[in-house]
MARROZA-81397 format. One line per 5 residues: number of its first residue (from 1); their letters; for each residue y, x, z of C-alpha. Coordinates in Angstrom, 3 decimals, always signed. Layout:
% residues N
NUM> a> Y:X:Z ~ ...
***
This chain:
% residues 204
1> xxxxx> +0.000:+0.000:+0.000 ~ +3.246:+1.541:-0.812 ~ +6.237:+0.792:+1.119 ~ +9.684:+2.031:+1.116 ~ +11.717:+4.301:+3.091
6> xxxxx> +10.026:+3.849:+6.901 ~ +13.110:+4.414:+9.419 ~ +15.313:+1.756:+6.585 ~ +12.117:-0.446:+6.985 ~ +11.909:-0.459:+10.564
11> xxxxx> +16.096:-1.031:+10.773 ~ +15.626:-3.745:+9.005 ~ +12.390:-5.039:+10.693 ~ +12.003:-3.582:+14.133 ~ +11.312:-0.575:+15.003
16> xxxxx> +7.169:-1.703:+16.382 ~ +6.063:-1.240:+12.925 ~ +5.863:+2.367:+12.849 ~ +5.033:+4.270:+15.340 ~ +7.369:+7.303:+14.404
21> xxxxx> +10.202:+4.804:+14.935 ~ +9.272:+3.725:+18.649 ~ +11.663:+6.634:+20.108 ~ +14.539:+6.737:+22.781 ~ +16.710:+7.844:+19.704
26> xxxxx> +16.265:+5.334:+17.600 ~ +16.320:+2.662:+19.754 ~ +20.216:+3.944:+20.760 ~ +20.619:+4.275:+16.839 ~ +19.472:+0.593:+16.525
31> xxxxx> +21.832:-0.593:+19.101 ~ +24.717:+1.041:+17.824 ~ +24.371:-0.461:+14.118 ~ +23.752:-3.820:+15.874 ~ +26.975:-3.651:+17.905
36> xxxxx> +28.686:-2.299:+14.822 ~ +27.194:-5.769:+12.712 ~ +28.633:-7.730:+15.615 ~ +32.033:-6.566:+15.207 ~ +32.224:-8.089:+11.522
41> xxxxx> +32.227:-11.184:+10.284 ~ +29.539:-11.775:+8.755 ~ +26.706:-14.305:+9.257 ~ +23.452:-13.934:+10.256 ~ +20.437:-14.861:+8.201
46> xxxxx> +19.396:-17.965:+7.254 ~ +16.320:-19.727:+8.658 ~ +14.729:-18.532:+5.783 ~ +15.978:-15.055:+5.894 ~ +14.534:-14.507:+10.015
51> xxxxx> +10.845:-15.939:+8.488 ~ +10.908:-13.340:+6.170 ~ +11.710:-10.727:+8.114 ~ +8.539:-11.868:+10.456 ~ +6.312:-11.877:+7.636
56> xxxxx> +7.052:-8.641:+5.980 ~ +7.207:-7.400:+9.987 ~ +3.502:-8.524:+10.579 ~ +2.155:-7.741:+7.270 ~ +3.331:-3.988:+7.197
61> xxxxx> +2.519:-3.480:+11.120 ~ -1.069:-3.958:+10.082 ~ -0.868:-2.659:+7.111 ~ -1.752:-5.262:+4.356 ~ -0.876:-6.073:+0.164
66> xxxxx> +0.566:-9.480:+0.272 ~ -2.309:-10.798:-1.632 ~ -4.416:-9.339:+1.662 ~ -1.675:-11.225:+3.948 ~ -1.438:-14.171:+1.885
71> xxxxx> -4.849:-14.760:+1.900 ~ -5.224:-14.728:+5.831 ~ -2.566:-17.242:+5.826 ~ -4.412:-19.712:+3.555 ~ -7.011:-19.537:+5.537
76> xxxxx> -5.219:-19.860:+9.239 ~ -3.901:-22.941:+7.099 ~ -6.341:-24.366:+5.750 ~ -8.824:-24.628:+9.538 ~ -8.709:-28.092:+10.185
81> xxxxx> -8.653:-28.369:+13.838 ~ -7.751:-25.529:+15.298 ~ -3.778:-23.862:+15.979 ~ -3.137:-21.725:+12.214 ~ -0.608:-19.575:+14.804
86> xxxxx> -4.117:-18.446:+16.922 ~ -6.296:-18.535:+13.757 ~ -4.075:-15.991:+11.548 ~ -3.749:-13.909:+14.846 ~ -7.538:-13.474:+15.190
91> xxxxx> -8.244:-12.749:+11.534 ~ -6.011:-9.901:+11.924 ~ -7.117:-8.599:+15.514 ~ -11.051:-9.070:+14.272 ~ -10.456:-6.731:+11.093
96> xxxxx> -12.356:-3.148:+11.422 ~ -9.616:-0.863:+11.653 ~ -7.453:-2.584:+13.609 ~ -10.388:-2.718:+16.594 ~ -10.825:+0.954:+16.237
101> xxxxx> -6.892:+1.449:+16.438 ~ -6.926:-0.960:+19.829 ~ -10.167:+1.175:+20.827 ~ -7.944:+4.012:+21.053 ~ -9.712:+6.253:+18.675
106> xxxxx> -6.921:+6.718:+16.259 ~ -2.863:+6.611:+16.989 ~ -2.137:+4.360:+14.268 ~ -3.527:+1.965:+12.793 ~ -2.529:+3.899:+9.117
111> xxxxx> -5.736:+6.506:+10.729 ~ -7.915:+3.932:+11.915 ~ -8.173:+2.934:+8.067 ~ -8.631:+6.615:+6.853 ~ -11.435:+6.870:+9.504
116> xxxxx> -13.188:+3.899:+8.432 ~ -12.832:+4.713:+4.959 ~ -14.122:+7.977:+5.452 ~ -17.204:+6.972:+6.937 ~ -16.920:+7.874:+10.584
121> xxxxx> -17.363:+4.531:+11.890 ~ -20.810:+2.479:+11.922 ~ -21.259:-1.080:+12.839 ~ -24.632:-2.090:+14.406 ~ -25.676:+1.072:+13.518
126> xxxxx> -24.572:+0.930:+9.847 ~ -22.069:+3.534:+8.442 ~ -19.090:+1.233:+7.178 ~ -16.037:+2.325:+4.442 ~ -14.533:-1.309:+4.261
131> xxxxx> -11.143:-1.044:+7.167 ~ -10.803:-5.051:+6.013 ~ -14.647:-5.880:+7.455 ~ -14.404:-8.826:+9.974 ~ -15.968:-8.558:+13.355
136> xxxxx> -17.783:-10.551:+15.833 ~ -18.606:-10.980:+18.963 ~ -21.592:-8.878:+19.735 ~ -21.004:-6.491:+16.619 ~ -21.631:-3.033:+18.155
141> xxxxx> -18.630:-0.351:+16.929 ~ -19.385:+3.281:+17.291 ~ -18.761:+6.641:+16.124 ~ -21.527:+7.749:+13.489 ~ -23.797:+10.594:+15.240
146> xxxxx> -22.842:+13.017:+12.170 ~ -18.639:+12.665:+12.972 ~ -18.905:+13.153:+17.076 ~ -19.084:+16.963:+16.921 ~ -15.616:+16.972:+14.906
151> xxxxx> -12.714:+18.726:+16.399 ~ -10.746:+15.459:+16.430 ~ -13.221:+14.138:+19.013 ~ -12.891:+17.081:+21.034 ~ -11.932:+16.024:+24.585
156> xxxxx> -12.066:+12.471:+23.389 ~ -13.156:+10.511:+26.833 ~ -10.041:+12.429:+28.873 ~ -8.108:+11.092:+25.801 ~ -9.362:+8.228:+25.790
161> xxxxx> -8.237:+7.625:+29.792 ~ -4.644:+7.686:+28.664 ~ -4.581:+4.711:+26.525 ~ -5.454:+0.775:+28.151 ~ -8.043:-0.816:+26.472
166> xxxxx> -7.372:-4.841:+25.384 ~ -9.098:-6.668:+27.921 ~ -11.121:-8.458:+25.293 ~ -12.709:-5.287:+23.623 ~ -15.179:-2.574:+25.581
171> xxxxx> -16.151:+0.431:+25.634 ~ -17.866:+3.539:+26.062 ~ -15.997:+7.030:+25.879 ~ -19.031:+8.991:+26.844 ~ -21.556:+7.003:+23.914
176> xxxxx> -18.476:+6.290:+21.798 ~ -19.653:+2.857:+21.337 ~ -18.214:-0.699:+22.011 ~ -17.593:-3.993:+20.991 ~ -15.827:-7.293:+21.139
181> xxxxx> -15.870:-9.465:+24.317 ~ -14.593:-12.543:+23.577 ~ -12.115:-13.381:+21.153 ~ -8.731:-12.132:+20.611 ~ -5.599:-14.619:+21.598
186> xxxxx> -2.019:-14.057:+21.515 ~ -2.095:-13.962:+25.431 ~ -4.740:-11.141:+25.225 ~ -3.292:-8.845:+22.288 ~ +0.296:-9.139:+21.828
191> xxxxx> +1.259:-10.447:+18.511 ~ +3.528:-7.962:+15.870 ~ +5.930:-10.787:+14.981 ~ +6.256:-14.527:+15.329 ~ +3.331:-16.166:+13.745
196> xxxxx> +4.339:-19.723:+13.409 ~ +7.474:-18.481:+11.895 ~ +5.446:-16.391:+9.590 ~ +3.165:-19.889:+8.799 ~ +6.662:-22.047:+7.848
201> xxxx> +7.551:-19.126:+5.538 ~ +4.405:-19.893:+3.905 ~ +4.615:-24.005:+3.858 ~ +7.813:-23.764:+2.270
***
């Protein structure tokens, strides 16, 4: 996915979506250009304009085309039932990479995708390459034997100590192998933007 300059993204978006953006200085850099916006006269966005900006904000944090996004939202949508808001969340939470990123074995969710893709992953016991596969509850996530004795895992349960895990999700340091609990909700895993704004952008 190709995306623009990051720090004139995140201005625009928030700074959450990248992780080189969440910083002391550009926080203070953020608040000065907002103070500076407040001082003119111009108007804000539109209704319109703010649902954008939470779409393009959730889509980029987790890294999707729009035809990947898009496609999550027809479904969240289309469940008859069920709140599309909670739906779209856990179609997002449940995808491969973004479990390994909340596991804590990768910084960003940008590497969780490379490390999937590049094989070191394996669900119930199966080497994976697809970051977009859904999980379950009861799917068991671990590091394939052949990729523990790389240097990036060096040290990895002390690393591992310095990051919370989700409640729903566990985990082993020492095996390097977990899974899903129960099911994602916006009360368990924060949400990158405001979904139901995201949906109205879409039922326009």
């Amino acid at each position: 996915m190709k995306l623009g300059p990051k720090y004139k993204l995140a201005k625009r978006l928030g700074a959450s979506i990248f992780e080189k953006t969440q910083t002391q200085k550009f926080a203070l850099a953020q608040e000065r250009s907002s103070m500076n916006k407040k001082g003119g006269r111009g108007r804000g966005p539109s209704e319109f304009g703010k649902q954008l900006i939470e779409k393009q904000k959730v889509r980029i944090t987790y890294g999707l085309s729009e035809s990947q996004f898009s496609s999550y939202v027809r479904v969240a949508m289309g469940t008859h039932g069920a709140n599309p808001a909670e739906i779209l969340h856990r179609q997002l939470e449940m995808r491969l990479d973004n479990i390994v990123y909340r596991l804590g074995l990768t910084p960003t969710r940008r590497a969780a995708r490379q490390m999937v893709s590049h094989g070191h992953i394996t669900v119930n016991g199966k080497k994976t390459t697809i970051p977009s596969q859904a999980i379950k509850i009861g799917d068991r996530i671990a590091v394939r034997e052949g990729s523990k004795n790389r240097a990036y895992f060096d040290n990895f349960s002390e690393k591992f100590m310095e990051r919370p895990l989700p409640s729903w999700l566990t985990w082993n340091p020492k095996e390097m192998v977990g899974g899903v609990l129960v099911l994602p909700t916006r009360d368990l895993s924060d949400a990158a933007g405001d979904l139901p704004a995201v949906l109205s952008f879409y039922s326009r």
